[in-house]
C-alpha angles and dihedrals in degrees: 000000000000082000101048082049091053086043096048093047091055099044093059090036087064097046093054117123110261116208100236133202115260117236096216116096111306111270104000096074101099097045122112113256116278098234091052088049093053094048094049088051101046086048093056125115097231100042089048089054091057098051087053080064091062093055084054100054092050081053095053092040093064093042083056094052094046100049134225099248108096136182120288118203110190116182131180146182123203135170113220112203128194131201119264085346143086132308123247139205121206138185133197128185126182134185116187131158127179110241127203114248141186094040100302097139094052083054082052096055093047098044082051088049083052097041088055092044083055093054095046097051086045096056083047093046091048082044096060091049104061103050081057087056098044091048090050085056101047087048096060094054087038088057097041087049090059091044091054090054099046094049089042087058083050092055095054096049085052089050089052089056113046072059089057087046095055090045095059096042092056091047089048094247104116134030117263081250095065084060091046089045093050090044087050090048095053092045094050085055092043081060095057099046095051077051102045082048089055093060097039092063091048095048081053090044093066097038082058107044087036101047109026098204108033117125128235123285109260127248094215143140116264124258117224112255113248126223109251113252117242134026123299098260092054090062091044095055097045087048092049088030080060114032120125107201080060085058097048097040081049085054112045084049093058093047093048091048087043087055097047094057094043086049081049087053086067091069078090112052117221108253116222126223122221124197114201134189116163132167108234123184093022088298098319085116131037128188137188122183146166124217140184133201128184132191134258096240098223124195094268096083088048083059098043080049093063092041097055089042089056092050086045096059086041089066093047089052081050100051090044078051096052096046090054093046094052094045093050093043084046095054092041091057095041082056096041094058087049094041097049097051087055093049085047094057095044091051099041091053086052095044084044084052097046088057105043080051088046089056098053092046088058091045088047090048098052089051084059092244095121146026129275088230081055093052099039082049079052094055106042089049086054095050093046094055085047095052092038087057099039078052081052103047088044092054088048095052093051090047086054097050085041093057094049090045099057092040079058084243094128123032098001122181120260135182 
């Protein structure tokens, strides 16, 4: 009887799932396809929202170039009496506009070129964001959906033996508690994975309500996860040569400094230029005329001056806040793909180890030269290092895909 047990073990033992290697591109297999990607993310509220800014800056950008001054026509009618003398009629028309000196329209073009280049980095910034966003979340069902498979092997192991328990206690080789502790086993891990289902559907729940035609996160074995190519530094340039929240930060400082000279600029007001013709003496005399009127400058633009300077040098500390910010988020990320893959194989040798123990245990249990509550230790042990090192690899492979996400190696944007 103790035979057909340590058969029976091994055999399941044997037929249990492994977790093989995908043959697809390290790291990226279990990714969703690019095109479907690109389509869920253009289609996206938010992203959408931030390509209508573009339209308004070109919009801007023309206003700017345009001007706001615009054509005045002024037209009158007077009667001029004399005493004791005729009646005249007379008529004046006037046309005047205030015109930008001093280059200032040249400043405006400019500040509109800058204004469109703002909105571009921003759409590429919001862009890169949400396929963060979108990788972080199909990681996670993809996570909960390894989890389910593992614990369902496990289930399986604890259904075998409660078998095994019930097969010893009718040939009067185990207590009538062995069969109660491997029933309770095998109803602990039925718990966690009702519980691991459950948030397997919620985690595909959100892929699907965030992100309407994503596929379904894969139940799939888990590729190894490769070692970046190339040193550190080189990651971490690629990562800072391409970010686009540097862009941005770089963009919106030049358009503020761009701003506060032409705001500078205002210290001198625009003069406008009036052309006159009028009928006087009922067109005895005729008079054509140009004028041009200018401005008192009043403390008010000095002041408008020293506001739009100060914004100005914010968005140079912003920008020096910004380029420490990315370097540090790119060499994080570039540590954190090394790193994780080291974590991953120490973890996968213990959780290797824990099973090859928990074997032995099982074998040793069903040859009656240890105890059930040895065995089911054994175990545990054995599914929480599994767990431990799928939680590893999966951390390892995100780091991976992160990595090649930030360095615009995987779902770049394009125009």
């Amino acid at each position: 009887m103790k035979r057909i047990a340590a058969l029976s073990i091994c055999a399941l033992l044997a037929s249990a799932p492994a977790f093989a290697q995908h043959p697809a591109e390290p790291g990226l297999a279990l990714l969703p396809p690019e095109a479907t990607v690109r389509q869920v993310l253009a289609a996206m509220p938010q992203l959408r929202e931030v390509a209508l800014q573009g339209e308004l800056a070109q919009a801007t950008k023309a206003g700017l170039e345009a001007g706001r001054h615009e054509w005045t026509v002024r037209a009158g009618m007077s009667t001029r009496n004399e005493l004791a003398g005729p009646t005249w009629r007379e008529q004046e028309l006037a046309l005047e506009r205030p015109v930008r000196w001093f280059g200032k329209a040249a400043q405006d073009a400019a500040i509109g070129a800058t204004g469109v280049a703002v909105a571009q980095a921003a759409h590429e910034d919001a862009w890169h964001e949400a396929g963060r966003a979108l990788m972080t979340d199909w990681f996670a069902a993809v996570r909960e959906n390894v989890a389910v498979a593992r614990l369902e092997q496990q289930h399986a192991l604890a259904g075998q033996l409660v078998r095994i328990a019930v097969q010893r206690v009718k040939a009067g080789d185990g207590a009538a508690l062995e069969q109660l502790q491997a029933e309770t086993e095998q109803s602990r891990v039925a718990a966690q994975l009702q519980q691991a289902r459950q948030r397997g559907a919620l985690a595909q729940q959100l892929l699907h309500s965030t992100y309407p035609g994503l596929p379904a996160a894969p139940v799939a074995d888990l590729p190894v996860p490769p070692e970046p190519q190339g040193t550190a530094d080189s990651w971490v340039a690629s990562i800072v040569g391409h970010n686009h929240e540097l862009e941005l930060a770089e963009s919106e400082a030049q358009l503020a400094a761009q701003q506060a000279r032409r705001t500078s600029a205002e210290r001198m007001p625009d003069p406008t230029v009036t052309v006159r013709a009028s009928r006087e003496r009922g067109g005895q005399e005729r008079v054509l005329g140009v004028m041009l009127s200018v401005p008192l400058p009043g403390a008010g633009r000095g002041a408008d001056t020293r506001a739009a300077t100060a914004r100005a040098g914010q968005a140079r500390e912003r920008l020096d806040m910004a380029r420490i910010r990315v370097d540090a988020a790119a060499r994080r990320v570039v540590l954190d793909s090394g790193h994780s893959r080291q974590i991953w194989q120490t973890m996968d040798s213990i959780a290797q180890q824990s099973e090859r123990q928990a074997a032995l245990m099982m074998k040793a249990y069903a040859a009656g030269e240890i105890s059930l509550s040895e065995a089911l230790l054994a175990r545990r042990q054995a599914l929480d290092a599994a767990l431990a090192a799928q939680t590893a690899q999966l951390d390892a492979l995100q780091a991976y895909a992160r990595l090649k996400l930030d360095a615009h190696m995987l779902w770049a944007f394009e125009e």
